[in-house]
C-alpha positions, 0 to 999 in steps of 0.5 A, spaced: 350 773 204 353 777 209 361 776 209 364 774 216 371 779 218 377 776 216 380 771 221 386 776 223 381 781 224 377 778 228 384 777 232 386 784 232 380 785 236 382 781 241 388 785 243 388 790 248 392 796 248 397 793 253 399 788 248 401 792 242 406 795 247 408 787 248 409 787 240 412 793 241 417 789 245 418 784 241 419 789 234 426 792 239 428 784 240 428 782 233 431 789 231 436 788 235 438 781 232 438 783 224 442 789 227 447 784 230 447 780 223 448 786 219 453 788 223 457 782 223 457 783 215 459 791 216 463 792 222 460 798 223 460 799 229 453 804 230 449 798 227 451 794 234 450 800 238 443 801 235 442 793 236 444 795 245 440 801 245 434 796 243 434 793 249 432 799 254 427 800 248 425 793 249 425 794 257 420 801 256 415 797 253 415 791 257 414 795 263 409 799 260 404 794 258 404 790 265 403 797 268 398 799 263 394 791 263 394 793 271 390 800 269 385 798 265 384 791 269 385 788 262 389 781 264 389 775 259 392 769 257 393 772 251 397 778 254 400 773 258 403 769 253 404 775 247 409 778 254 412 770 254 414 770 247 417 777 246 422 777 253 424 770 250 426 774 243 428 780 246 431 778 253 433 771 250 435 771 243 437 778 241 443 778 247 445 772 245 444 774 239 450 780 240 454 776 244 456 773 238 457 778 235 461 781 240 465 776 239 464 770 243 464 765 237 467 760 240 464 752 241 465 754 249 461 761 249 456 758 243 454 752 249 454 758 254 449 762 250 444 756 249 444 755 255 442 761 257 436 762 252 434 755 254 434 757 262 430 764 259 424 760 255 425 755 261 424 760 266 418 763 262 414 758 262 414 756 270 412 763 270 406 761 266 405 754 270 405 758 277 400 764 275 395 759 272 396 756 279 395 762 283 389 765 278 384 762 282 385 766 289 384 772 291 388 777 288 390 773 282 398 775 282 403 772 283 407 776 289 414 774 287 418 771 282 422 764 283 428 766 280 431 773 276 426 775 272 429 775 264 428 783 262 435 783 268 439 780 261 439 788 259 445 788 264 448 783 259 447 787 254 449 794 256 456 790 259 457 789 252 455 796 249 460 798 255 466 793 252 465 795 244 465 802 246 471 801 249 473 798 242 474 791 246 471 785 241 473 779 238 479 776 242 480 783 245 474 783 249 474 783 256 477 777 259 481 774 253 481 768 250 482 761 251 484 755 248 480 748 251 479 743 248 476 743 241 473 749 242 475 757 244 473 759 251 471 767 252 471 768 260 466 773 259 461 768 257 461 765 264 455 772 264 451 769 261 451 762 265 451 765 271 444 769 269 441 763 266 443 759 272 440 765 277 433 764 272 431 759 273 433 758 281 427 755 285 431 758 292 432 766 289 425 769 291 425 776 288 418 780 290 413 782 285 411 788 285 
């Protein structure tokens, strides 16, 4: 009797070329986030800098699939939901990821970095809701994001590759530190808040291009 594929064959086979480089984006994400833990055990400053130069890898990848998705006219549900998932990792949990790294371990910059992972996922997934809303008319797109898509978090990243080159970690990162309440306060992580917040703005109306 003939077999059938293994199931994770037949899975692969449903991928198109533009979602491997949407993997490729999501393997620069979870790189950088073992590269920040390691760090963290070694202080070797060249594991953190690698983490950073990740993103603009990620970043690479993330446009190319979508340029090469609109080449081949190879748009799918699955595509668009491998894209989701991976900027999460790679524009969400991975900054964060060295922001705490850097230095921004207090309960304040904690709540901040939540916040700002929560507004990203949150942000992706009104994204999803309204594309699936337009895939209907005539031209299938959305012509322009609500709020900043999350792939801008890069700017975070390289704001603390610019500090840690500097040798500005820990409490000597830029901005100090400050004791509110129960919990330590880094002003720096008020970035993150603000790109967070910018996310998942409903008035903020950035053209899709």
């Amino acid at each position: 009797m003939e077999r059938s594929a293994p199931r994770h064959f037949s899975m692969l086979r449903e991928f198109h070329l533009a979602d491997f480089f949407t993997l490729g984006n999501a393997a620069c994400g979870v790189g950088a986030i073992l590269l920040a833990m390691t760090f963290m055990a070694s202080r070797d400053m060249s594991h953190f800098m690698a983490a950073a130069a990740l993103a603009p890898a990620a970043f690479i990848f993330d446009v190319l699939d979508g340029r090469i998705a609109r080449a081949r006219h190879q748009h799918s549900a699955l595509g668009r939901e491998l894209d989701s998932l991976s900027d999460v990792i790679s524009f969400g949990m991975a900054p964060a990821a060295l922001a705490f790294a850097a230095g921004l371990q207090g309960g304040w910059d904690a709540a901040a970095l939540v916040y700002f992972v929560c507004c990203g996922v949150s942000r992706l997934a009104r994204y999803n809701v309204t594309a699936e809303q337009l895939a209907g008319n005539e031209s299938g797109k959305v012509k322009y994001f609500e709020g900043t898509p999350i792939p801008t978090s890069v700017v975070l990243t390289g704001i603390l590759a610019a500090a840690a080159w500097q040798g500005a970690m820990g409490d000597r990162i830029w901005g100090g530190v400050y004791d509110i309440g129960p919990w330590n306060f880094h002003p720096l992580s008020l970035l993150f808040v603000l790109s967070g917040s910018l996310m998942i703005s409903k008035t903020l109306h950035i053209p899709k291009f």
